[in-house]
N, CA and C atoms as a LAMMPS dump frame, in Angstrom:
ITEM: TIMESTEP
0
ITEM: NUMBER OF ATOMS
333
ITEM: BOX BOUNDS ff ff ff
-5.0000000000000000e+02 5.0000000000000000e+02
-5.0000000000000000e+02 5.0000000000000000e+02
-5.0000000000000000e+02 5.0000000000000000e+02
ITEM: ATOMS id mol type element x y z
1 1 1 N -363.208 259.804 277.459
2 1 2 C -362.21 258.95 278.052
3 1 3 C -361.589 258.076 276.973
4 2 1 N -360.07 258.155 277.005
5 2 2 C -359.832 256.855 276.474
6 2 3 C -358.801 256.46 276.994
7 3 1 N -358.747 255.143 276.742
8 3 2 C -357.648 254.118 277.534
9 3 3 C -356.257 253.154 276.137
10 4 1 N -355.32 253.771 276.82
11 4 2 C -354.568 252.791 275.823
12 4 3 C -353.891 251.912 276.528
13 5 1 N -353.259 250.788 276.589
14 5 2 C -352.245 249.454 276.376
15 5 3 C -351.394 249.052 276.275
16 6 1 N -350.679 248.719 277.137
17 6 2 C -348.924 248.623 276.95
18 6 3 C -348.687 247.508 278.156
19 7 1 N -347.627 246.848 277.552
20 7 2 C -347.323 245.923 278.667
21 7 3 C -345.923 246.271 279.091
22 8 1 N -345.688 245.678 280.117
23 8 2 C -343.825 246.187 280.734
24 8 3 C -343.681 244.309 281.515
25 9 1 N -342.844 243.299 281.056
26 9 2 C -342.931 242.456 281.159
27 9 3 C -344.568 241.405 281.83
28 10 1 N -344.46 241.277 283.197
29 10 2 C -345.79 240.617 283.043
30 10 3 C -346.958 241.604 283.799
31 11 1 N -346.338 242.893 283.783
32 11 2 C -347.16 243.671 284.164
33 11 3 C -348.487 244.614 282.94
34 12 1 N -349.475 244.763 282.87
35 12 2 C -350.5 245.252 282.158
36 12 3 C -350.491 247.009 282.581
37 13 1 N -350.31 247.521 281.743
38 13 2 C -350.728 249.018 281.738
39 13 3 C -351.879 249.321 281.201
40 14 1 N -352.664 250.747 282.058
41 14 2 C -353.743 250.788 281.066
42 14 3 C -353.619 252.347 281.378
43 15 1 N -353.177 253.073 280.41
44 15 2 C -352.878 254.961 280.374
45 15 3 C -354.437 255.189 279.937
46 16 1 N -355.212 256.052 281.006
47 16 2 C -356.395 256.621 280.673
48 16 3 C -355.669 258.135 280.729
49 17 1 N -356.932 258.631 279.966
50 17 2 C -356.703 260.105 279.975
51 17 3 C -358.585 260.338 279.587
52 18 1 N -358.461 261.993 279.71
53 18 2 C -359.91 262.629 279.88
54 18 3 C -360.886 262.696 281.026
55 19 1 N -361.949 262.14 281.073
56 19 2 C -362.607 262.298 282.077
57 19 3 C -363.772 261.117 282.377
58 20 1 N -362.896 260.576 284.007
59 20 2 C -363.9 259.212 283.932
60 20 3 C -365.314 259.726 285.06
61 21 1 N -365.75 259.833 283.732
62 21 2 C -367.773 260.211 284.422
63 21 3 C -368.551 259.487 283.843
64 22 1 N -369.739 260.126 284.335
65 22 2 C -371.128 258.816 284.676
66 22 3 C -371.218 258.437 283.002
67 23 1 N -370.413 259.094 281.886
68 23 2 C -370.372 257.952 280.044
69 23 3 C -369.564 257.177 280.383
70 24 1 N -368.361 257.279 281.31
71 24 2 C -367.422 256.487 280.794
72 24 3 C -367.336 255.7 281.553
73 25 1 N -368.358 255.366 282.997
74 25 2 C -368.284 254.502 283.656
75 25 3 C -367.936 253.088 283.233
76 26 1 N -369.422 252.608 282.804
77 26 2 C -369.221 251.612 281.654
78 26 3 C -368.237 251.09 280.758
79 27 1 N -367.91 251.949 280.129
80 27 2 C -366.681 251.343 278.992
81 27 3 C -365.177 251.223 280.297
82 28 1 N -365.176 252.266 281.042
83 28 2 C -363.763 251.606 282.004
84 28 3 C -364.335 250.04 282.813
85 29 1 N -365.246 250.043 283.07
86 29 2 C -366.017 248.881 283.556
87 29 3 C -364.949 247.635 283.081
88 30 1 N -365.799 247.698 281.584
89 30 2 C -365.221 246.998 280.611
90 30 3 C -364.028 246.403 280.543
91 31 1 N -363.186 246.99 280.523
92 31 2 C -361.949 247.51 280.082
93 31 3 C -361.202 247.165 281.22
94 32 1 N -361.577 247.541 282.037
95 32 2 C -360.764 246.41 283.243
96 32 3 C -361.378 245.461 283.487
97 33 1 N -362.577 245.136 283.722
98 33 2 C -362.922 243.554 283.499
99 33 3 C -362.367 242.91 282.593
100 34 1 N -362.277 243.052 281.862
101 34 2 C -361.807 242.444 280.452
102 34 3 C -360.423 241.521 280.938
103 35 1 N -359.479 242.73 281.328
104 35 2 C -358.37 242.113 281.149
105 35 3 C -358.003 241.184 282.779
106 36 1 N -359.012 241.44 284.292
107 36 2 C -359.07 240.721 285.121
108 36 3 C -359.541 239.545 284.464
109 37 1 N -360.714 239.358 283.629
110 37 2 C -361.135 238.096 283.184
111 37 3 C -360.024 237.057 282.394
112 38 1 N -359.355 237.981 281.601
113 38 2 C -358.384 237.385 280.764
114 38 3 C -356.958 236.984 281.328
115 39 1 N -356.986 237.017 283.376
116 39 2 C -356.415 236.734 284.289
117 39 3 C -355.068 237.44 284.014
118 40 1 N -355.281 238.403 284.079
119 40 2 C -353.996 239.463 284.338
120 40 3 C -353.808 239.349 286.007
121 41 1 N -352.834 239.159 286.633
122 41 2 C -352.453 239.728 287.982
123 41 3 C -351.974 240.715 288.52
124 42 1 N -350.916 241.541 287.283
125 42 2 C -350.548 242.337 287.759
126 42 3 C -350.927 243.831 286.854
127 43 1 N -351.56 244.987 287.516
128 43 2 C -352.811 245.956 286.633
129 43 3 C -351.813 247.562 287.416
130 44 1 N -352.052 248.287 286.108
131 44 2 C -351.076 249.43 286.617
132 44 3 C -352.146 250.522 286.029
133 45 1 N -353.055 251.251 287.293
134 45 2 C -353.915 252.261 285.938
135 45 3 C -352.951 253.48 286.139
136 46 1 N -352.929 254.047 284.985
137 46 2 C -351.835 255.225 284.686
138 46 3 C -352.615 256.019 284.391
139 47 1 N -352.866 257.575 285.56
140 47 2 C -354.207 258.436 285.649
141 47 3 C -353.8 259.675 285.346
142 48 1 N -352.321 259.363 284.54
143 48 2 C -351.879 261.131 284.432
144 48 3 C -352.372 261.781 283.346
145 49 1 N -353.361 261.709 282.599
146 49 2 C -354.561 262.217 281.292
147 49 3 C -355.804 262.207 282.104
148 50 1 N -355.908 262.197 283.584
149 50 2 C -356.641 262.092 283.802
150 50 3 C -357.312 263.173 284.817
151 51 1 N -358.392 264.379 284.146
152 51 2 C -358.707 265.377 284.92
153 51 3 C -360.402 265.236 285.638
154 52 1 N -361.079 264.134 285.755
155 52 2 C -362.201 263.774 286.377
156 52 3 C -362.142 262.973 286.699
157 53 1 N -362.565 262.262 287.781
158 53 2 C -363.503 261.151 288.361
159 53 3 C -364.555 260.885 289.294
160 54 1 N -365.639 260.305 289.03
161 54 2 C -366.67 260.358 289.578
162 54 3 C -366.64 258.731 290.452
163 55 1 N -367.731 258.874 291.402
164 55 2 C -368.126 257.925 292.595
165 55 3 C -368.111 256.592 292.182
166 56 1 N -368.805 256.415 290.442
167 56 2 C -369.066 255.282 289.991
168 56 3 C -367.665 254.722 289.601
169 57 1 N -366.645 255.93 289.118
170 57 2 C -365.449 255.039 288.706
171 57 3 C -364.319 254.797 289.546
172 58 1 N -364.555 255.437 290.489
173 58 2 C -363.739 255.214 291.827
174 58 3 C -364.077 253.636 292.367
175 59 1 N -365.668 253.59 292.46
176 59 2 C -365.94 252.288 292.704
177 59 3 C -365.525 250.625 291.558
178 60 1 N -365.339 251.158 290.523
179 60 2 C -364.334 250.596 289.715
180 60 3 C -362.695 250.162 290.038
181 61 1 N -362.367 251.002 290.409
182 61 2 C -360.711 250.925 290.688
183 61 3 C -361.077 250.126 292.156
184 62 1 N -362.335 250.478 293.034
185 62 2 C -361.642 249.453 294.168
186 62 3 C -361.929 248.098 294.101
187 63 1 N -363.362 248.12 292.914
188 63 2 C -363.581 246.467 292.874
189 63 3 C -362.476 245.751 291.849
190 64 1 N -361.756 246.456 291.419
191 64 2 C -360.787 245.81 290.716
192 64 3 C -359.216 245.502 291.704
193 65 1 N -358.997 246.455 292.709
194 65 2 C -357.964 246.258 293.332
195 65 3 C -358.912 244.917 294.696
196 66 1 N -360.037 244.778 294.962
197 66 2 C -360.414 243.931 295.976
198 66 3 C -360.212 242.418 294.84
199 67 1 N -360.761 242.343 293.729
200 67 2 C -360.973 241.207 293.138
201 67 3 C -359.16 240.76 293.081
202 68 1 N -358.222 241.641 292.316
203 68 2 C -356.787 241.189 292.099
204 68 3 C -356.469 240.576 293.622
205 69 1 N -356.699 241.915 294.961
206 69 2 C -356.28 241.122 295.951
207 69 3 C -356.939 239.468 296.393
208 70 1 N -357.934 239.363 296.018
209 70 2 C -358.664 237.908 295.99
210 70 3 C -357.908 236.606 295.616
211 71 1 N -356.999 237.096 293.942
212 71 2 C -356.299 236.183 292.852
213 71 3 C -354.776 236.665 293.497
214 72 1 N -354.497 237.412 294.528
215 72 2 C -353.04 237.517 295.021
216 72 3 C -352.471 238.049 293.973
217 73 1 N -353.372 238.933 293.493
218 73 2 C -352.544 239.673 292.018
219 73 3 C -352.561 241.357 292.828
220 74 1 N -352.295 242.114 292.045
221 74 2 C -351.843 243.253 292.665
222 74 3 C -351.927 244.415 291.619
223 75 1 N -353.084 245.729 292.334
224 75 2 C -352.927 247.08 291.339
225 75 3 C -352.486 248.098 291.935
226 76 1 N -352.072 248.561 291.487
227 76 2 C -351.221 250.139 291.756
228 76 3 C -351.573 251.496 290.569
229 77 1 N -352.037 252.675 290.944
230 77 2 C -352.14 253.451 290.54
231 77 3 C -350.82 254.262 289.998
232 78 1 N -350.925 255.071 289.302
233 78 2 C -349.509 255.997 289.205
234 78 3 C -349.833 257.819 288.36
235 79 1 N -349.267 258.147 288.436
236 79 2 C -349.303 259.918 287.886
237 79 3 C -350.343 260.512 288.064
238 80 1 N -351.329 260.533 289.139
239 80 2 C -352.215 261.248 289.81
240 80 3 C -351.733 262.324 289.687
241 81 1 N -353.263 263.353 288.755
242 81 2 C -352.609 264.704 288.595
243 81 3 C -353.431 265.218 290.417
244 82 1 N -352.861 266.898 290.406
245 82 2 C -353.151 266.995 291.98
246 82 3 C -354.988 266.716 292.571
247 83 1 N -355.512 267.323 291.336
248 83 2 C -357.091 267.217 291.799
249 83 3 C -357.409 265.905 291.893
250 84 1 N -357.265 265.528 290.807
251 84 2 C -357.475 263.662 290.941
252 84 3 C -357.126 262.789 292.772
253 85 1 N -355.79 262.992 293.1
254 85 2 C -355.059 262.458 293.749
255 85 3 C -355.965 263.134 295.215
256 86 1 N -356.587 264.313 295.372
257 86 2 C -357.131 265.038 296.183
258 86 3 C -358.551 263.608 296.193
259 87 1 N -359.009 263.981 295.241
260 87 2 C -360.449 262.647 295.257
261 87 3 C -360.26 261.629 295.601
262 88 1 N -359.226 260.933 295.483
263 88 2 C -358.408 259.73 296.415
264 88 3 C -357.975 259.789 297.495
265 89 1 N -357.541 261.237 298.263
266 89 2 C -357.646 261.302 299.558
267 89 3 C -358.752 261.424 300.289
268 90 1 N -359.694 262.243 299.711
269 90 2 C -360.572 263.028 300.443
270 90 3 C -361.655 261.47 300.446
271 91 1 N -361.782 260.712 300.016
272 91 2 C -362.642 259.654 299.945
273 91 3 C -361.704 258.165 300.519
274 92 1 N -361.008 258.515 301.159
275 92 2 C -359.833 257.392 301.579
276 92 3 C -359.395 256.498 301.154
277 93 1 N -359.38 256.355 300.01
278 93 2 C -358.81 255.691 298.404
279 93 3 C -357.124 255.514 299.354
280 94 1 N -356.715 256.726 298.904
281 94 2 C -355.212 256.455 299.278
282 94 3 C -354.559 255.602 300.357
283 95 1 N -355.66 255.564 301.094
284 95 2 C -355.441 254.942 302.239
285 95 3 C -355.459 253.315 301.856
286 96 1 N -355.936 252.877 300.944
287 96 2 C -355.849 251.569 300.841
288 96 3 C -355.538 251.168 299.298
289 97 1 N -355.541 252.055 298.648
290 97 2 C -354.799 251.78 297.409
291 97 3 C -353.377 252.05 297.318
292 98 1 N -352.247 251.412 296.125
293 98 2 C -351.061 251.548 296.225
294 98 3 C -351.444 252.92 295.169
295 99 1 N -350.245 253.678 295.49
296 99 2 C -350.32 254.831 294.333
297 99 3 C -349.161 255.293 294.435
298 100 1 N -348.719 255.875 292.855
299 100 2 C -346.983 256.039 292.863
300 100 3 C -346.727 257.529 292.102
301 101 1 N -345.742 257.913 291.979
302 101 2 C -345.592 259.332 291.875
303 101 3 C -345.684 258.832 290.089
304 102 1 N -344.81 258.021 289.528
305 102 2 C -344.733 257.701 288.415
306 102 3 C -345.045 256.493 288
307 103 1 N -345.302 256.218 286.599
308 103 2 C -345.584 254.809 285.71
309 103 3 C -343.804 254.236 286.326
310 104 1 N -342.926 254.224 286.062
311 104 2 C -342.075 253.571 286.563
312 104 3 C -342.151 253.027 287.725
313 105 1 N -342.246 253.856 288.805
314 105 2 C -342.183 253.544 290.23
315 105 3 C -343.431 252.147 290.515
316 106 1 N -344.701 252.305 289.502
317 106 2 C -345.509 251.946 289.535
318 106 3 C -345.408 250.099 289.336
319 107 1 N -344.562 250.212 288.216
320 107 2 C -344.223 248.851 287.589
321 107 3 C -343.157 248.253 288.424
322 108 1 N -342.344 248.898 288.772
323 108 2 C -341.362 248.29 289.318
324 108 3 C -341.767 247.689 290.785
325 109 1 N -342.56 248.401 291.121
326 109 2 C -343.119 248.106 292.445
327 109 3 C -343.617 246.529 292.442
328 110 1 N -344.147 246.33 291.507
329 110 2 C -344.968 244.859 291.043
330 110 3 C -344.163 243.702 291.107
331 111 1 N -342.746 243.872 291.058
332 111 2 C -341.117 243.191 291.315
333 111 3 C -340.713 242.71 292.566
């Protein structure tokens, strides 16, 4: 797994790619804690490098979208390739996460 960094005014990007499993739990852990701690509100994970995810990092993305909703901050997913986006349905992710066809749609949404 790795994660890179980009900002789009006061919005935070974080482009993962590879495969988030039971190694990379941890370091995505991280990595979004990090930047909730460092009081980001607005969090965009960008999952289109992204061909795994497991239970533990799913549970990541929702304690990070429950904590932002806490601080009235706000995350949105974006470029769910199809299998990925399937693991977000089939586990009812989609149902309560924002998720966007693209990183654009994604950011702008945050507006």
């Amino acid at each position: 797994m790795q994660i890179s960094e980009s900002r789009q005014g006061n919005v935070m990007i974080l482009e993962i790619s590879g495969r988030l499993d039971t190694e990379a739990t941890k370091p995505f852990e991280i990595s979004v804690l990090q930047h909730l701690d460092e009081g980001e509100e607005m969090l965009v994970l960008d999952m289109g490098g992204v061909d795994y995810i497991n239970s533990s990092c799913l549970r990541v993305v929702l304690m990070a979208a429950k904590r932002l909703h806490g601080a009235h901050g706000r995350l949105a997913l974006c470029a769910l390739g199809d299998t990925i986006r399937e693991v977000f349905d089939v586990s009812g992710f989609s149902r309560i996460l924002e998720i966007h066809p693209s990183r654009s749609r994604a950011v702008a949404s945050m507006h």
